[in-house]
C-alpha positions as CSV (number, residue, x, y, z in Angstrom):
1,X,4.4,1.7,3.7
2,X,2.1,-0.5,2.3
3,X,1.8,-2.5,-1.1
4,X,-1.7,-4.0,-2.4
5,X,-4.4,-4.4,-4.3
6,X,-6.9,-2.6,-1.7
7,X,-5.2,-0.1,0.9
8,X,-7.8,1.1,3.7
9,X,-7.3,3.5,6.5
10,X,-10.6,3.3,8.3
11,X,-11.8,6.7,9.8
12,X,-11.2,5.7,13.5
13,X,-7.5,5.7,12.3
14,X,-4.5,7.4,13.0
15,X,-1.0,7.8,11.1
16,X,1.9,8.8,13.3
17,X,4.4,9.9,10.7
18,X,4.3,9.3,6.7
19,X,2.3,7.2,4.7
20,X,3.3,5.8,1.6
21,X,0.8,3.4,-0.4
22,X,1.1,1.6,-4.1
23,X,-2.2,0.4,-4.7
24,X,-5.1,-0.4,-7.3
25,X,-7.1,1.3,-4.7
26,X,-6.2,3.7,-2.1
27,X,-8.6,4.8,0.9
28,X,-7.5,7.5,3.5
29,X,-10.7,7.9,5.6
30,X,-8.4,8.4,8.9
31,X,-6.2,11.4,10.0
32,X,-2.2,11.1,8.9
33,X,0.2,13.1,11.1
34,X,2.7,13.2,8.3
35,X,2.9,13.4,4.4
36,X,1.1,11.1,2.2
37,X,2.9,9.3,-1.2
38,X,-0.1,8.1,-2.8
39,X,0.7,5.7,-6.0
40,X,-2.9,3.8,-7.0
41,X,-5.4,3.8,-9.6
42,X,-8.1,4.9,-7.4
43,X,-7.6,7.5,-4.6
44,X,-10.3,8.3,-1.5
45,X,-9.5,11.2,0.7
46,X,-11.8,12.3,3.2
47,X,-9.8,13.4,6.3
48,X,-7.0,15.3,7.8
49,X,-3.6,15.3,6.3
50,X,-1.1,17.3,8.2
51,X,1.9,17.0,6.1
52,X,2.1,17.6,2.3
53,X,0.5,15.2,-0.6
54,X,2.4,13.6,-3.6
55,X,-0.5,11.8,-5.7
56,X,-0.3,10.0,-8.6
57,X,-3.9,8.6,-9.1
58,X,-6.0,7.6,-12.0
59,X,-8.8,8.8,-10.5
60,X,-8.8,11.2,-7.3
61,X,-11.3,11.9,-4.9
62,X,-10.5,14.9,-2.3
63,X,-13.2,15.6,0.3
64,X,-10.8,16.0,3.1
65,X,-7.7,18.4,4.3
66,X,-4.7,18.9,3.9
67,X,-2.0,20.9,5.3
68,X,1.0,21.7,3.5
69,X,1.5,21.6,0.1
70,X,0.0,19.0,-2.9
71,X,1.4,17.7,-6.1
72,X,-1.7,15.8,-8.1
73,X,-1.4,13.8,-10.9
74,X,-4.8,12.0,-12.0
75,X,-6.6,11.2,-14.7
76,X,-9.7,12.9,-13.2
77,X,-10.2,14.9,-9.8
78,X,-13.4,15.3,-7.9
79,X,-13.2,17.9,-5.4
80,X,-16.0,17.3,-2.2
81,X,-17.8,19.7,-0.5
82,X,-15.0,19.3,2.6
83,X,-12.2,19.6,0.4
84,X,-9.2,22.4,2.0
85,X,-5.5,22.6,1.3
86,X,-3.7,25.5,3.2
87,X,-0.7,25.1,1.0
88,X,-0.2,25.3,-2.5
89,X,-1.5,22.8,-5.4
90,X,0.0,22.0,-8.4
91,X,-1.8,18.9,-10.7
92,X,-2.8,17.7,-13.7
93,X,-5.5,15.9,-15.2
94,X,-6.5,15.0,-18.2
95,X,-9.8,17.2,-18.7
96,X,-7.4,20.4,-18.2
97,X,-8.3,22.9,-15.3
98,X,-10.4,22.7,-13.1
99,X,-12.0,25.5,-10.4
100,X,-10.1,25.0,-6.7
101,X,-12.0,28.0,-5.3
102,X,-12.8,27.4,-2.3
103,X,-10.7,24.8,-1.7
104,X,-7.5,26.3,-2.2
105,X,-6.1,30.2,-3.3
106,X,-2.8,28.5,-4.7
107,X,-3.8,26.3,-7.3
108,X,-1.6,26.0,-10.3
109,X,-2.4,23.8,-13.3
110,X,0.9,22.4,-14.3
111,X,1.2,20.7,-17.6
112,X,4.6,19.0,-16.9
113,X,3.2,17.1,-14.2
114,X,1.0,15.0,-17.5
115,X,1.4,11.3,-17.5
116,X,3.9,10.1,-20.0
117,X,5.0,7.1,-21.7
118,X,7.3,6.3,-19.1
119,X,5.3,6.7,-16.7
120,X,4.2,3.7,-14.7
121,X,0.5,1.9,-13.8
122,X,0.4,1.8,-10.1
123,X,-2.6,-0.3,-10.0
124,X,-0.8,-3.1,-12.1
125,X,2.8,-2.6,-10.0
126,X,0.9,-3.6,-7.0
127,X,-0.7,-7.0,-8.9
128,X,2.4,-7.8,-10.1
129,X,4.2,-7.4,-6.6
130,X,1.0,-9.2,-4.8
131,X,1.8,-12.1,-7.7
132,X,5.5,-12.1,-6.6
133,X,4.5,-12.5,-2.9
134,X,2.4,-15.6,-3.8
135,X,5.5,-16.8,-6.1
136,X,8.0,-16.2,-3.4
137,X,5.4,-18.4,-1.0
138,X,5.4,-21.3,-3.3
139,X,9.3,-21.3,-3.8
140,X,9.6,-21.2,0.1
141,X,7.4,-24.1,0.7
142,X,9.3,-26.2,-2.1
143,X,12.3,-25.8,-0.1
144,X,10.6,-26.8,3.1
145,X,9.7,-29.8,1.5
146,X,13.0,-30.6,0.0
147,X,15.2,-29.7,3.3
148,X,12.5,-31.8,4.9
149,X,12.8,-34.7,2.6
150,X,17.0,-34.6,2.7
151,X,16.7,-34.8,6.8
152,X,14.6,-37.7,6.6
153,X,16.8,-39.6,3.8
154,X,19.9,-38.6,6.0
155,X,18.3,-39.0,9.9
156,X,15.7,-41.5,8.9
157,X,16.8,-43.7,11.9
158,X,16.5,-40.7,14.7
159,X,13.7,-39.9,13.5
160,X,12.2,-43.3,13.8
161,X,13.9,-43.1,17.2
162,X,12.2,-40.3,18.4
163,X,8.6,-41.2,17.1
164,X,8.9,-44.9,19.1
165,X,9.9,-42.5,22.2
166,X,6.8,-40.2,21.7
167,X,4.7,-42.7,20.9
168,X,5.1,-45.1,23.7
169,X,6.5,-43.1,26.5
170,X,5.4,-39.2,25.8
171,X,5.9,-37.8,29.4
172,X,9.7,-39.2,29.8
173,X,10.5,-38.1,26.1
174,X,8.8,-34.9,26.3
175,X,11.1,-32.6,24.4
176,X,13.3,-35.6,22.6
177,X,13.5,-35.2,18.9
């Protein structure tokens, strides 16, 4: 599972079980031994895939293979010269249907599968969770400091203790405070 403005499996990498990625872009260059859950504005795919495919992409870019079975929701879809799927697609994107020959002999354009209102922007879910990480950060160092500055007001006098220890006799206080 992983949440981010940049997700990148490099091709030298491999998946032991499922994948599922919420990203403003979305790079699967390595083999996955499991299904993919693909939520991003940008999606590469260019390797194996040997579970089934839930995408939900802006833009999609399949030059790889998969498996079992896809569900594709983009924007657009560029298909590569590499691009197989042994199961069965359904998608949608915006320019209507487009030719899977070739790539797959199961390829169903399905309408209800069309972005809605309700429907949520990957790509800005994953700035917004990246901006709460940096929040959360900044609240947990405030609270260092604080916990830090209550010790000091209510041990003020161990702690001078223990820095005239260290400072003049390191070895015999080694461990003290």
């Amino acid at each position: 599972i992983a949440f981010g403005g940049r997700v990148r499996i490099t091709d030298k990498g491999k998946v032991m079980g499922d994948v599922v990625c919420f990203g403003g872009e979305v790079s699967l260059y390595g083999e996955v031994f499991g299904d993919i859950n693909i939520y991003g504005g940008t999606l590469r795919l260019k390797n194996n895939i040997s579970g089934n495919a839930i995408i939900k992409a802006g833009e999609l870019n399949f030059d790889g293979s998969v498996s079992g079975n896809m569900e594709i929701q983009a924007q657009s879809i560029e298909l590569g010269s590499d691009a197989f799927c042994s199961g069965k697609i359904s998608y949608w994107q915006s320019d209507g249907e487009i030719d899977f020959s070739g790539v797959c002999e199961n390829a169903i354009y399905d309408e209800l599968l069309s972005f809605d209102e309700k429907d949520i922007d990957y790509s800005v879910l994953s700035g917004v969770l990246g901006i709460g990480i940096v929040i959360y950060w900044v609240i947990f160092i405030l609270a260092v400091i604080i916990v830090l500055i209550v010790l000091e007001y209510f041990f003020s006098k161990y702690f001078d203790l223990a820095a005239y220890e260290v400072r003049y006799s390191f070895v015999k206080s080694f461990g003290y405070g």
